[in-house]
C-alpha positions as CSV (number, residue, x, y, z in Angstrom):
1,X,95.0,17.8,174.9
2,X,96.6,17.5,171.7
3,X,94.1,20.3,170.0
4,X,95.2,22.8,173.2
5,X,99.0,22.5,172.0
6,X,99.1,22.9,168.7
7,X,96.4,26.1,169.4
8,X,99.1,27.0,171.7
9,X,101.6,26.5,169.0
10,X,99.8,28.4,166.4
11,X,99.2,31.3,168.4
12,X,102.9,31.4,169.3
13,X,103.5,31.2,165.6
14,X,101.7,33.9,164.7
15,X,103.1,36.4,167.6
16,X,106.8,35.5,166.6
17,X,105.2,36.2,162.7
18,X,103.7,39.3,164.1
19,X,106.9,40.5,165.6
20,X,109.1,40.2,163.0
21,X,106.7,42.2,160.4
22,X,107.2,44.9,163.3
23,X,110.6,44.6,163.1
24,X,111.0,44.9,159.5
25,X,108.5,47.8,159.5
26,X,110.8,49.7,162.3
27,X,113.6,48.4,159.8
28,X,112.1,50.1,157.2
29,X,111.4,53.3,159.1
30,X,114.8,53.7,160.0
31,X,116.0,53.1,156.6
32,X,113.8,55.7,155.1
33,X,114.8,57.9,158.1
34,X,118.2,57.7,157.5
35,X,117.7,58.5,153.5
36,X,116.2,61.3,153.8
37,X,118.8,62.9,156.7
38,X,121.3,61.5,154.1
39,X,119.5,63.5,150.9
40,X,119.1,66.7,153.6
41,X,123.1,66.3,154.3
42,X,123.8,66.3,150.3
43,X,121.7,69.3,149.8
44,X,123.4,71.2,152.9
45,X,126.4,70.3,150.8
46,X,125.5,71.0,147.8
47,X,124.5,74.7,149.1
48,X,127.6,74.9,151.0
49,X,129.7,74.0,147.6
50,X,127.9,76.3,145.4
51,X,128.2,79.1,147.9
52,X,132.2,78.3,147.6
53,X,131.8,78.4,144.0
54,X,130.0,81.8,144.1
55,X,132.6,83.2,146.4
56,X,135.7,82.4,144.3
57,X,133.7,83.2,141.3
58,X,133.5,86.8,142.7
59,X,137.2,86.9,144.8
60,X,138.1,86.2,140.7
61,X,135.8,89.3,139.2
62,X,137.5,91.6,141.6
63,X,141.1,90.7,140.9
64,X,140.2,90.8,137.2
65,X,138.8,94.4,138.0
66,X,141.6,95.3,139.8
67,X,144.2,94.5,137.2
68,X,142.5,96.2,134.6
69,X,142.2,98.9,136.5
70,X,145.6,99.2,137.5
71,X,146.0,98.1,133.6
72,X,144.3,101.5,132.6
73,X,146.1,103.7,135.3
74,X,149.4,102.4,134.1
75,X,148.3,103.3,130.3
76,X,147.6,106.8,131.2
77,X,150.6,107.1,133.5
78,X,152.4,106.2,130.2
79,X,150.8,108.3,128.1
80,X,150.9,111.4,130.1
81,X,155.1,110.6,130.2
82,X,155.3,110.3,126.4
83,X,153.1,113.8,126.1
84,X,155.6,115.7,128.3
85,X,158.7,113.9,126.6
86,X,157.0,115.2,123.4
87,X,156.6,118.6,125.0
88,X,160.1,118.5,126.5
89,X,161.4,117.6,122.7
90,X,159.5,120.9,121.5
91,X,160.5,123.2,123.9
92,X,164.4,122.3,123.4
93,X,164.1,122.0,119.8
94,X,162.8,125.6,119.9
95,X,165.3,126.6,122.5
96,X,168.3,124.9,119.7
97,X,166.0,127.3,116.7
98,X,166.1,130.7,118.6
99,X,169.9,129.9,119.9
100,X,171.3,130.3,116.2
101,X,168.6,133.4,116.2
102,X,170.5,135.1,118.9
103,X,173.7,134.7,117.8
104,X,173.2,136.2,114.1
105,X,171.7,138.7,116.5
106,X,174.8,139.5,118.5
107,X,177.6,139.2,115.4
108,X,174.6,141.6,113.8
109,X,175.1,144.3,116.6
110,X,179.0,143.6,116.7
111,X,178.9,144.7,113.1
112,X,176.9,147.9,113.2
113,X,179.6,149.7,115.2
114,X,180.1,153.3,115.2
115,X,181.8,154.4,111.6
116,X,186.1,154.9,111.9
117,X,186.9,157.9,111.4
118,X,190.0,158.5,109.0
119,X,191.9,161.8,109.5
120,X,193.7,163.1,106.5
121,X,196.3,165.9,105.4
122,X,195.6,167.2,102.2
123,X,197.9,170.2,101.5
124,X,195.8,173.3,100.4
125,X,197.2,176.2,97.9
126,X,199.2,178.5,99.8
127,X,197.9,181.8,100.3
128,X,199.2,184.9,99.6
129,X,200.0,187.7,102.4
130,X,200.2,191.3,101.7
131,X,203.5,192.1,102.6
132,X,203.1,195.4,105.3
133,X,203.0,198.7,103.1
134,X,206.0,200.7,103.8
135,X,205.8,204.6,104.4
136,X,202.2,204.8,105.2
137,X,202.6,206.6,108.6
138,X,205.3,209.4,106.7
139,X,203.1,209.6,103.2
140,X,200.4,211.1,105.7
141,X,203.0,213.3,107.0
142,X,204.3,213.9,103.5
143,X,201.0,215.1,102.3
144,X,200.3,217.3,105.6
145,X,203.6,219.1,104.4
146,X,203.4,219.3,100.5
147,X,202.4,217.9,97.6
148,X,205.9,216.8,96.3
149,X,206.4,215.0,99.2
150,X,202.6,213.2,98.9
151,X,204.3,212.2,95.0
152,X,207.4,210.6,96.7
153,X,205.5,208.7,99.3
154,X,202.8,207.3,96.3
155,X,206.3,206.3,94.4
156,X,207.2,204.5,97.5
157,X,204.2,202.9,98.3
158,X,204.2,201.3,94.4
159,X,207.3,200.0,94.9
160,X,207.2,198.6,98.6
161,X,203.4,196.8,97.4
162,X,205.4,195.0,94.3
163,X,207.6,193.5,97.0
164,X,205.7,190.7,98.6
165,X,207.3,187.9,100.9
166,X,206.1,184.1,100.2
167,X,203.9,182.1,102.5
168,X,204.8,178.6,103.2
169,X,201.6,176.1,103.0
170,X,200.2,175.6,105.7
171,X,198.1,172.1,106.2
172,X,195.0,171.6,106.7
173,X,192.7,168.8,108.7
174,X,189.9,167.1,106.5
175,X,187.7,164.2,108.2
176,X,186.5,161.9,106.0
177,X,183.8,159.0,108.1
178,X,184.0,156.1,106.0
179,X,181.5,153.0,107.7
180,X,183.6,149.6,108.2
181,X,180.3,147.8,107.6
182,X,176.8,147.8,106.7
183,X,174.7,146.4,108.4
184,X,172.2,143.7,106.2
185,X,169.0,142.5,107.2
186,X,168.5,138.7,108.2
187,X,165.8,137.2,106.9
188,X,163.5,136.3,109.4
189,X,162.7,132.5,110.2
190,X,159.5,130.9,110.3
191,X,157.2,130.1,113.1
192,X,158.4,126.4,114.4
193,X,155.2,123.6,113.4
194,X,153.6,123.2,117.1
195,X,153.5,119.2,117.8
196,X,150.7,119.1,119.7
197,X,147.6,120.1,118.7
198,X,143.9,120.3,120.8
199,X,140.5,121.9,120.7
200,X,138.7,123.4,123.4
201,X,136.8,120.8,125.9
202,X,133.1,121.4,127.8
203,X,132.4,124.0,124.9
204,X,129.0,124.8,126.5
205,X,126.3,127.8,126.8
206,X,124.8,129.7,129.6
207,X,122.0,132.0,129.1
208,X,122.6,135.7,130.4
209,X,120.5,138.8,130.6
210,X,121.1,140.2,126.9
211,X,121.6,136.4,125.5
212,X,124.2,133.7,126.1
213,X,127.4,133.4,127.7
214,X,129.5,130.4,126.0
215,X,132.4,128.9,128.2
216,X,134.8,126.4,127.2
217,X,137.6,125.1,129.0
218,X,141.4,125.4,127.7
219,X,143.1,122.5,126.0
220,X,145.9,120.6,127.4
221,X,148.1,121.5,124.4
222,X,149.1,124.8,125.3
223,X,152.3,125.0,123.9
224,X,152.0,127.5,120.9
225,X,148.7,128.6,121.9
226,X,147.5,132.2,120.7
227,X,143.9,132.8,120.9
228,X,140.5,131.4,120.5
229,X,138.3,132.3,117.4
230,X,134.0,132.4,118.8
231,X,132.2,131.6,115.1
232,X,128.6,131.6,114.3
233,X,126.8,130.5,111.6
234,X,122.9,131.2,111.1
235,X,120.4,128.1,110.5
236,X,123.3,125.2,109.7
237,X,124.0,126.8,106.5
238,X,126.8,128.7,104.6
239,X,130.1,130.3,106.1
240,X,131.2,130.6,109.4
241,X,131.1,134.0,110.9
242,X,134.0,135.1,113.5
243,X,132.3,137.4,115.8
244,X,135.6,137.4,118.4
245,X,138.8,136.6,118.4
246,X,140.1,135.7,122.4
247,X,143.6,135.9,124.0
248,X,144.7,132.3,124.9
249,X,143.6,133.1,129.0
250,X,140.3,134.5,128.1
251,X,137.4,131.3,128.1
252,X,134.4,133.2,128.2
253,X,132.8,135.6,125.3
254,X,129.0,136.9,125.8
255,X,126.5,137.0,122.6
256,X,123.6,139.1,122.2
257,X,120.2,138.0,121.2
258,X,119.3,140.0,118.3
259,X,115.7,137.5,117.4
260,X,113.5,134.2,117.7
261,X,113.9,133.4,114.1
262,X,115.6,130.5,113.2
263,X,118.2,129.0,115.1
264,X,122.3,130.0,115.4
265,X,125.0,127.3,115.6
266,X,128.1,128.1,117.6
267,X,131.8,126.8,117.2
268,X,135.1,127.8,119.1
269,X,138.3,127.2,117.5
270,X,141.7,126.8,119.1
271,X,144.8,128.9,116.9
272,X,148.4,128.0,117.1
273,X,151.3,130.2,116.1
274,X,152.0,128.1,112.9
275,X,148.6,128.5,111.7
276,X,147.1,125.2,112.9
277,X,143.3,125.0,114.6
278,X,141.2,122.7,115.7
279,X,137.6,123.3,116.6
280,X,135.3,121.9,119.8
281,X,132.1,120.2,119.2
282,X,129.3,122.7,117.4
283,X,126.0,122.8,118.8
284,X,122.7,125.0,117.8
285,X,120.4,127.4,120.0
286,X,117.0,128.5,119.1
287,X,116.9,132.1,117.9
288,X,119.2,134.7,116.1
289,X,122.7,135.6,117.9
290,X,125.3,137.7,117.2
């Protein structure tokens, strides 16, 4: 009786042991369990954080573009005001130059006026008059009639020619034109310095039937712009060659082919009134050009 009970007692022992290695295996299980949903919600975190982080990271890169951009617009903006203030300068310093220009003009025509002309009396020698012969018309009857009369009348005409009657003076008009002025010659000024100076831009060349066609495009500096001067120069060596000389609206000028030897470089060349140039960038072709 006594051996059933304690087998009953060590069986119930070892289903209570039994259970509670179940439990703390299911324990376990849902430890480990949880874990890992914990480590999946820190990585899902983690991803969500760094996605943040690349987000502001580029919200950041585009406001830094922006203001540099807006940096660089407000630069030019600037620049482009102090170029026309420049320009404006020029053109009123010029405007001040050729002001004085006009006026030494104007007192200039003032003073070559037409000459005065000064009327003067100068008394001339008085001249003598013949007094009128007397007894002309009866010496012609005298001599018709006789010779002693003809000697009477010759008598008379002696004697009436010694009698002469004085002329007053009579004045006379002499005009003398004496000029007020001369007129002198002013010295002429010369030519105002241009501030700004530029080359051509986009200097390029465009083959054609007979050769090339070279095209630039004007500078932005036109202000005391004359011309363009087209140079060549054979092989990289020696002196430039001016094969044309351009007005300032002209931006194309054709060159002939004249052979395949060598090779020709090519230079344009902006000219101010004052004298001052500046040339675009040179580049060389294949062959002999002129």
């Amino acid at each position: 009786m006594r051996t059933a009970i304690q087998g009953v007692t060590v069986a119930v022992k070892k289903k209570s042991t039994a259970k509670k290695v179940a439990k703390k295996a299911a324990a376990k299980r849902v430890i480990k369990k949880t874990a890992k949903k914990t480590v999946a919600k820190k990585r899902v975190a983690k991803k969500a954080a760094a996605k943040r982080v690349v987000k502001k990271t580029a919200k950041k890169t585009v406001a830094k573009k922006r203001v540099a951009k807006k940096a660089v617009a407000k630069k030019r903006v600037a620049k482009k005001a102090a170029a026309k203030r420049v320009v404006k300068k020029t053109a009123k310093k010029r405007v001040a130059k050729k002001a004085p220009a006009k006026r030494v003009a104007k007192k200039s025509a003032v003073r070559v006026a037409a000459p005065r002309v000064a009327v003067t009396t100068t008394p001339t020698a008085p001249k003598p008059v013949a007094a009128p012969k007397q007894g002309t018309s009866g010496r012609v009857i005298f001599l018709v009639v006789a010779g002693i009369v003809i000697l009477a009348a010759i008598v008379m005409s002696q004697s009436g020619s010694k009698s002469d009657d004085g002329a007053t003076p009579t004045p006379s008009m002499s005009q003398s034109a004496e000029p007020t002025e001369s007129a002198t010659a002013e010295p002429t000024e010369p030519a105002a310095q241009v501030a700004a100076v530029e080359a051509p831009s986009k200097f390029v060349a465009l083959t054609s039937a007979d050769g090339l066609k070279l095209r630039w495009i004007a500078p932005m500096a036109t202000d005391g712009l004359t011309g363009y001067n087209v140079e060549v120069r054979a092989n990289g060596a020696g002196d430039w060659m001016v094969i044309a000389t351009v007005p300032a609206d002209q931006l194309t000028q054709n060159v002939t082919k004249s052979g395949d030897m060598g090779w020709t470089q090519f230079r344009v060349t902006s000219v101010y009134s004052d004298g001052q140039s500046a040339s675009a960038t040179v580049f060389g072709i294949p062959g002999e050009f002129k």
